[in-house]
PDB file of N, CA, C and O in Angstrom, chain B, residues numbered from 101:
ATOM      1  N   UNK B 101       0.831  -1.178   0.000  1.00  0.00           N
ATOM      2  CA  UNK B 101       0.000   0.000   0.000  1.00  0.00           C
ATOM      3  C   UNK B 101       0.879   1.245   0.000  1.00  0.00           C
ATOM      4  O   UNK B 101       1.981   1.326   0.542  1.00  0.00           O
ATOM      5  N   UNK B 102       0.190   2.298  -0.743  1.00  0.00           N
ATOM      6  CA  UNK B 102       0.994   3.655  -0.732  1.00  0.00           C
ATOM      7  C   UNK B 102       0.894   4.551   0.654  1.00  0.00           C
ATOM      8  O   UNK B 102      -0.220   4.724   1.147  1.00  0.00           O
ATOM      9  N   UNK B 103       1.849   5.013   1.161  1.00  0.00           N
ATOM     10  CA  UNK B 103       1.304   6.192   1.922  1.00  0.00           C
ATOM     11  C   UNK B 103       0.494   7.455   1.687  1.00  0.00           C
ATOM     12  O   UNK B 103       0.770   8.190   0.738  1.00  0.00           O
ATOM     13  N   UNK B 104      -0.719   7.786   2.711  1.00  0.00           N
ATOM     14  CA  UNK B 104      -0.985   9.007   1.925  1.00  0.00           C
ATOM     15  C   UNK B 104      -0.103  10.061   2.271  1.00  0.00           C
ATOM     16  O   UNK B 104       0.137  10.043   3.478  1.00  0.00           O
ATOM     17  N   UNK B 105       0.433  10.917   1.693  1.00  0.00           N
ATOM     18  CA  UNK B 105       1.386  12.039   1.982  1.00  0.00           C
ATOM     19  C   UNK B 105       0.378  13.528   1.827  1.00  0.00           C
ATOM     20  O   UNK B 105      -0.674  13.414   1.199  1.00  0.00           O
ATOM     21  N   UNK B 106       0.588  14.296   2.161  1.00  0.00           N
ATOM     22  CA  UNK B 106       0.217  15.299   2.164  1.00  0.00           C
ATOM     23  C   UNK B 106       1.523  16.179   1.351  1.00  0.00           C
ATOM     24  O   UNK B 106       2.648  16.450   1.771  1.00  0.00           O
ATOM     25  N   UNK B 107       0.888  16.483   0.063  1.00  0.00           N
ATOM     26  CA  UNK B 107       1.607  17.242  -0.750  1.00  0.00           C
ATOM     27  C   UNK B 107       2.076  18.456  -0.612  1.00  0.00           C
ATOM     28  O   UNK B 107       3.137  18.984  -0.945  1.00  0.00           O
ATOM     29  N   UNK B 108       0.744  18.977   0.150  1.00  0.00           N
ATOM     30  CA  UNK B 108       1.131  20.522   0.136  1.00  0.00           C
ATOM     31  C   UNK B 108       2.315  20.859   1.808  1.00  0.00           C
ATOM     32  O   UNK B 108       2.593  21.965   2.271  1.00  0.00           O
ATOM     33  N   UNK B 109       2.620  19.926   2.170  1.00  0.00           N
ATOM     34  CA  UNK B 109       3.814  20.130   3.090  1.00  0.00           C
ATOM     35  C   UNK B 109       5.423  20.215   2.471  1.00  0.00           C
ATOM     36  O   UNK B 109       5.867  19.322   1.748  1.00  0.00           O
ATOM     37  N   UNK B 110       6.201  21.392   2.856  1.00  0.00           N
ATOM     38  CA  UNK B 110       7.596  21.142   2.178  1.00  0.00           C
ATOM     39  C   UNK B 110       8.345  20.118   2.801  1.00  0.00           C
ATOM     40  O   UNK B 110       8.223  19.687   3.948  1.00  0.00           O
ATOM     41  N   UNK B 111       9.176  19.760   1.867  1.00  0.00           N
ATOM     42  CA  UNK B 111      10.039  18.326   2.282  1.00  0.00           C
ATOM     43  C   UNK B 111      11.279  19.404   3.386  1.00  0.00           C
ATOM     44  O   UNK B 111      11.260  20.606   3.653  1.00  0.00           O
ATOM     45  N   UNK B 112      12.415  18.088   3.862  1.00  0.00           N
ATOM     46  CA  UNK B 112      13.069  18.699   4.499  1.00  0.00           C
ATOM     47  C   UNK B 112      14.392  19.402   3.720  1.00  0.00           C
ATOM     48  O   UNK B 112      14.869  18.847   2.729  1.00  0.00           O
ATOM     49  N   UNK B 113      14.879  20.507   4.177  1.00  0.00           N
ATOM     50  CA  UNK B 113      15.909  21.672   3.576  1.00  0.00           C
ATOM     51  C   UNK B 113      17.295  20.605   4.116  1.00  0.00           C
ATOM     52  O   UNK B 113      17.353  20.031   5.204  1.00  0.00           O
ATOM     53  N   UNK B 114      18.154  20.564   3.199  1.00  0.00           N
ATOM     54  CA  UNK B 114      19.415  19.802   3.177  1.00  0.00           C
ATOM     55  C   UNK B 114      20.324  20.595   3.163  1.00  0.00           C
ATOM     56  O   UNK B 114      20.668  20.583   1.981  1.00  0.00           O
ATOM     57  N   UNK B 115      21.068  21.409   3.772  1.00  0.00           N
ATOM     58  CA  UNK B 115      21.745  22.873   3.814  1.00  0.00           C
ATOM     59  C   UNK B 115      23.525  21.995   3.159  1.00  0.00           C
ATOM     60  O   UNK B 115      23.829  21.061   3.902  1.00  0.00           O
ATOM     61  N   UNK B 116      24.139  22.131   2.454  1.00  0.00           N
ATOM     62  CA  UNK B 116      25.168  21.677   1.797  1.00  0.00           C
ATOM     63  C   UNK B 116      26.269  22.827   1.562  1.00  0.00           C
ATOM     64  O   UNK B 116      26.244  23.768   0.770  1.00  0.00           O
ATOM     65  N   UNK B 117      27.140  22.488   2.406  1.00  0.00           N
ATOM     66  CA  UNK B 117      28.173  23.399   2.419  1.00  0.00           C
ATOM     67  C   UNK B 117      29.570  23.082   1.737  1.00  0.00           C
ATOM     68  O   UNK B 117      30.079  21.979   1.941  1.00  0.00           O
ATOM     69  N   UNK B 118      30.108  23.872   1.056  1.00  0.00           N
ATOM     70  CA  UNK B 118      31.018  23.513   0.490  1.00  0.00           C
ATOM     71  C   UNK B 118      32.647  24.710   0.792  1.00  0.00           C
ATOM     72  O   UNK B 118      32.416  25.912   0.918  1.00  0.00           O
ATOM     73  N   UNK B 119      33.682  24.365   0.847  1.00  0.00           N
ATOM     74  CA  UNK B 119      34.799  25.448   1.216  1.00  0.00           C
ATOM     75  C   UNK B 119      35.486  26.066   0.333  1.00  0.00           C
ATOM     76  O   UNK B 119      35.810  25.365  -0.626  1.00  0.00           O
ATOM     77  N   UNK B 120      35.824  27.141   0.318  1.00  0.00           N
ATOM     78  CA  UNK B 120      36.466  28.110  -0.825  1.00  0.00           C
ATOM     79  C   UNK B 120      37.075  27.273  -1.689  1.00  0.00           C
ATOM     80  O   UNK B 120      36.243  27.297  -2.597  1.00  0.00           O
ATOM     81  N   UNK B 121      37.964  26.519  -2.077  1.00  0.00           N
ATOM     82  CA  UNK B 121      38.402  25.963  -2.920  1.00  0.00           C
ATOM     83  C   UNK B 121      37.523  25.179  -3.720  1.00  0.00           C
ATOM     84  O   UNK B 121      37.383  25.192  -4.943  1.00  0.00           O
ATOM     85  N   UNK B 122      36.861  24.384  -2.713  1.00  0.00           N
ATOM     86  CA  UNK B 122      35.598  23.665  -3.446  1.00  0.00           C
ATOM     87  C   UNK B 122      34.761  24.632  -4.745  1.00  0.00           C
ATOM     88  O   UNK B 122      34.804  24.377  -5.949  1.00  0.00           O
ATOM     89  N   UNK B 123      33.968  25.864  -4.037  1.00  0.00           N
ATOM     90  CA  UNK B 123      33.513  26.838  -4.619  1.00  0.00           C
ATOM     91  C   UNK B 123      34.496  27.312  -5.962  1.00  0.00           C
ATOM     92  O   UNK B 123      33.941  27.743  -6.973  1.00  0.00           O
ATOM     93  N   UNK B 124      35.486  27.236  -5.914  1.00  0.00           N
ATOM     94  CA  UNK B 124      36.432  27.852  -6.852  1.00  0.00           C
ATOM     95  C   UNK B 124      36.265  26.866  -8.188  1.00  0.00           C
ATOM     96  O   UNK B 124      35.926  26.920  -9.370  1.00  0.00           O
ATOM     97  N   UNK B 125      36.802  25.804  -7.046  1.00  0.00           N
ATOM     98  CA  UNK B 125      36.736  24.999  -8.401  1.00  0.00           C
ATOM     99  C   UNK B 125      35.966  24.317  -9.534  1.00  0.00           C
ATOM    100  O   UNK B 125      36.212  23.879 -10.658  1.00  0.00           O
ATOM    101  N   UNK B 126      34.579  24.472  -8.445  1.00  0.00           N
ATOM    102  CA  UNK B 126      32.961  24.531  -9.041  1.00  0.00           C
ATOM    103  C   UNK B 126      32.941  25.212 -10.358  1.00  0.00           C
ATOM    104  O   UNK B 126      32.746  24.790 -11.498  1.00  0.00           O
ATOM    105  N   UNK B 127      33.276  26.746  -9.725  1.00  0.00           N
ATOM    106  CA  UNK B 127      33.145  28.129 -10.743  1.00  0.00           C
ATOM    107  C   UNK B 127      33.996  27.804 -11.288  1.00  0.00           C
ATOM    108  O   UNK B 127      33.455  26.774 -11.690  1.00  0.00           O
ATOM    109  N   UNK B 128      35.254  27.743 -11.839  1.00  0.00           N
ATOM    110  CA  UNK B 128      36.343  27.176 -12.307  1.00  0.00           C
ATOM    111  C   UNK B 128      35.760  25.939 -14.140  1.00  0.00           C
ATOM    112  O   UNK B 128      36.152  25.951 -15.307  1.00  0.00           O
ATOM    113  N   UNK B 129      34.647  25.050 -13.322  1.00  0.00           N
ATOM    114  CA  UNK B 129      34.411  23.646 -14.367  1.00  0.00           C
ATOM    115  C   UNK B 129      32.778  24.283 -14.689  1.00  0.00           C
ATOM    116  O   UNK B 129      32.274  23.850 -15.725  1.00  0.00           O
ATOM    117  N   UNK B 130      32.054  25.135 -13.986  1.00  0.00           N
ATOM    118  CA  UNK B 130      30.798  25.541 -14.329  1.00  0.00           C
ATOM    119  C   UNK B 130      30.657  27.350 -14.858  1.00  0.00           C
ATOM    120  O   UNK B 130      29.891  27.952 -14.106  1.00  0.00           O
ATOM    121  N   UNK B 131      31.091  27.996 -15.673  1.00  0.00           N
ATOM    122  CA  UNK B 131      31.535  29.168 -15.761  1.00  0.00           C
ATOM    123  C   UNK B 131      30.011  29.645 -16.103  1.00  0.00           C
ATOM    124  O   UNK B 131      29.126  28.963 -16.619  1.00  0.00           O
ATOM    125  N   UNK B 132      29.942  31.174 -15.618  1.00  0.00           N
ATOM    126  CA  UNK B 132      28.683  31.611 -15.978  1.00  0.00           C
ATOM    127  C   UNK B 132      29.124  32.467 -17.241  1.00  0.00           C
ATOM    128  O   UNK B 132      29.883  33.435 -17.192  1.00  0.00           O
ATOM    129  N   UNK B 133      28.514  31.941 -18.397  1.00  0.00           N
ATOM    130  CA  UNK B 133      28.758  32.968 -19.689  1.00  0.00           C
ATOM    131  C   UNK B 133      27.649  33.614 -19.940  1.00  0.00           C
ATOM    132  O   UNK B 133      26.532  33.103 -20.032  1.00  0.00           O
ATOM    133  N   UNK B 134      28.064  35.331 -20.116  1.00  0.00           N
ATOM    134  CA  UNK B 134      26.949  36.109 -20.446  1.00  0.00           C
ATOM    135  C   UNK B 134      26.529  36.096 -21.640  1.00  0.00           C
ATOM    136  O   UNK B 134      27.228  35.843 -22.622  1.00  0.00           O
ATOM    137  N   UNK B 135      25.225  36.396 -21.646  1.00  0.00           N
ATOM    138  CA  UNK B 135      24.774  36.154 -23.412  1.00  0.00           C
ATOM    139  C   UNK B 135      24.724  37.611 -23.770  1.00  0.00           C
ATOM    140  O   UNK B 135      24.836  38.523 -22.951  1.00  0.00           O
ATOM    141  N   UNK B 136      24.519  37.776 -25.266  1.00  0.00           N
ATOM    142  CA  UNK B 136      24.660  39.379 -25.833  1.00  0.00           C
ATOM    143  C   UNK B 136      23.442  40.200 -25.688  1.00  0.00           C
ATOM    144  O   UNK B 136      23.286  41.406 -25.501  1.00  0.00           O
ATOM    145  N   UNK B 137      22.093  38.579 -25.914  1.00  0.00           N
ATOM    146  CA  UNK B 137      20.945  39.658 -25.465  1.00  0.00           C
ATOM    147  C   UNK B 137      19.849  38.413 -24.459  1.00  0.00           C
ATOM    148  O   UNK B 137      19.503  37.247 -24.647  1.00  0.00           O
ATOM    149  N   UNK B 138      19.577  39.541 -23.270  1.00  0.00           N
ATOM    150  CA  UNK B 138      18.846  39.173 -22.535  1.00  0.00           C
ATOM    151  C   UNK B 138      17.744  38.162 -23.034  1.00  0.00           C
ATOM    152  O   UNK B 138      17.147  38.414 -24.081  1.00  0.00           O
ATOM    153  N   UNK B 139      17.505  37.205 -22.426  1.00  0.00           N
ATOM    154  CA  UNK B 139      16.390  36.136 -22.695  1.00  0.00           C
ATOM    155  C   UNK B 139      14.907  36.997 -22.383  1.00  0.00           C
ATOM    156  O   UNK B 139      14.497  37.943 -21.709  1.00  0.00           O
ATOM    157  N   UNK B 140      14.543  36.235 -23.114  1.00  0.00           N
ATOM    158  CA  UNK B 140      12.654  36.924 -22.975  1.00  0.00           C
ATOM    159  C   UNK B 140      11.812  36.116 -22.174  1.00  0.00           C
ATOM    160  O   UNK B 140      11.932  34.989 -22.656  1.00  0.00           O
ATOM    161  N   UNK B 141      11.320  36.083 -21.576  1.00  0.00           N
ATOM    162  CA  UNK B 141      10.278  35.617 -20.809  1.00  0.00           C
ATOM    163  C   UNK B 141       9.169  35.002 -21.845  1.00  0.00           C
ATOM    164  O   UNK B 141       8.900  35.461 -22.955  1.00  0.00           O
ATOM    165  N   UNK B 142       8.675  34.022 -21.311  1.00  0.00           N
ATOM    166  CA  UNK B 142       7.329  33.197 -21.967  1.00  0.00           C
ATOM    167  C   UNK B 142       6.240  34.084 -21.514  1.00  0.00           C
ATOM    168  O   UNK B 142       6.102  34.564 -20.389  1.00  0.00           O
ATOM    169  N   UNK B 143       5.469  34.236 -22.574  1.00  0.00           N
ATOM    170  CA  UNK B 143       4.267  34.875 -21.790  1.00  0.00           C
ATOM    171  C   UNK B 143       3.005  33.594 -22.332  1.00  0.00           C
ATOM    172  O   UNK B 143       2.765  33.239 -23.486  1.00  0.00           O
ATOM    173  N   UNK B 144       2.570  33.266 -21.450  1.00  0.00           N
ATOM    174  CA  UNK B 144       1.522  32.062 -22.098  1.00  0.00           C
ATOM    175  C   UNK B 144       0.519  33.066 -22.621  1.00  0.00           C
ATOM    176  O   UNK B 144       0.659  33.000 -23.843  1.00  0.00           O
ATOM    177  N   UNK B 145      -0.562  34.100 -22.313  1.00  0.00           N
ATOM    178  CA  UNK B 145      -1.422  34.563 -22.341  1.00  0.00           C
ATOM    179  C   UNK B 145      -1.025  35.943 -22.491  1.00  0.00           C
ATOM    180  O   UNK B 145      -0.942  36.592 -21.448  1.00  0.00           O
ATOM    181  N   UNK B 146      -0.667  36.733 -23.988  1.00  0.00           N
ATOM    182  CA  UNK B 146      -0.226  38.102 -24.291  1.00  0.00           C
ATOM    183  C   UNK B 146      -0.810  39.162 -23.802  1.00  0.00           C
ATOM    184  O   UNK B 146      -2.003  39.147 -24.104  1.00  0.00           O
ATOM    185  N   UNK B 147      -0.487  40.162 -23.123  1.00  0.00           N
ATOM    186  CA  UNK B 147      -0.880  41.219 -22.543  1.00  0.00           C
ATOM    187  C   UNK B 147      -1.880  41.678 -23.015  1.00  0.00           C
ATOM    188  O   UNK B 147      -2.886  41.903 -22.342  1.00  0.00           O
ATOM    189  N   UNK B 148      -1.718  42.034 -25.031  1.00  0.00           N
ATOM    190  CA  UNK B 148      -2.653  42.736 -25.742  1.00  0.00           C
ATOM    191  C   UNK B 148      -4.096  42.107 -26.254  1.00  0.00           C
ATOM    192  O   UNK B 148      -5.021  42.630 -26.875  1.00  0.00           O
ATOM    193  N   UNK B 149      -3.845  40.324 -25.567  1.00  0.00           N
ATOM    194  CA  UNK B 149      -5.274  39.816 -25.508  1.00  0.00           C
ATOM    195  C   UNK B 149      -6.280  40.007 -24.201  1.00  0.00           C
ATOM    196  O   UNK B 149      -7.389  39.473 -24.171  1.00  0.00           O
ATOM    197  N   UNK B 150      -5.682  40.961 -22.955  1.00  0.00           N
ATOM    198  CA  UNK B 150      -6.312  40.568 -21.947  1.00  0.00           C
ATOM    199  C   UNK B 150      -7.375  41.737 -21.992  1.00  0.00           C
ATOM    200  O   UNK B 150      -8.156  41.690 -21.042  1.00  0.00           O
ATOM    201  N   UNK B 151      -7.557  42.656 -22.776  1.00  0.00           N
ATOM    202  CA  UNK B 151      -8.433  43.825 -22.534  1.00  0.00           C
ATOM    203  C   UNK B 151      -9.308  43.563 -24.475  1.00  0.00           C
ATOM    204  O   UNK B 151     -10.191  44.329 -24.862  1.00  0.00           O
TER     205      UNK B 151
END
């Protein structure tokens, strides 16, 4: 049998710490590259249909 769970409760927070070098070397193998032009947002439902 399944448990019933109650969905709308948050699970538990896993706080994960890592030390300067760690961090470095993260940023180091995961680089944040800027793009030239800002991303656009999805709009499901266009502004100029709501009126």
């Amino acid at each position: 049998m399944t448990e019933n769970k109650n969905l709308r409760q948050h699970g538990e927070v896993i706080t994960w710490v890592m030390t300067e070098e760690e961090r470095l070397e993260y940023i180091k193998k995961h680089p944040i590259i800027p793009t030239e032009e800002p991303q656009t947002k999805l709009q499901v439902f266009p502004m100029n249909d709501w009126m």
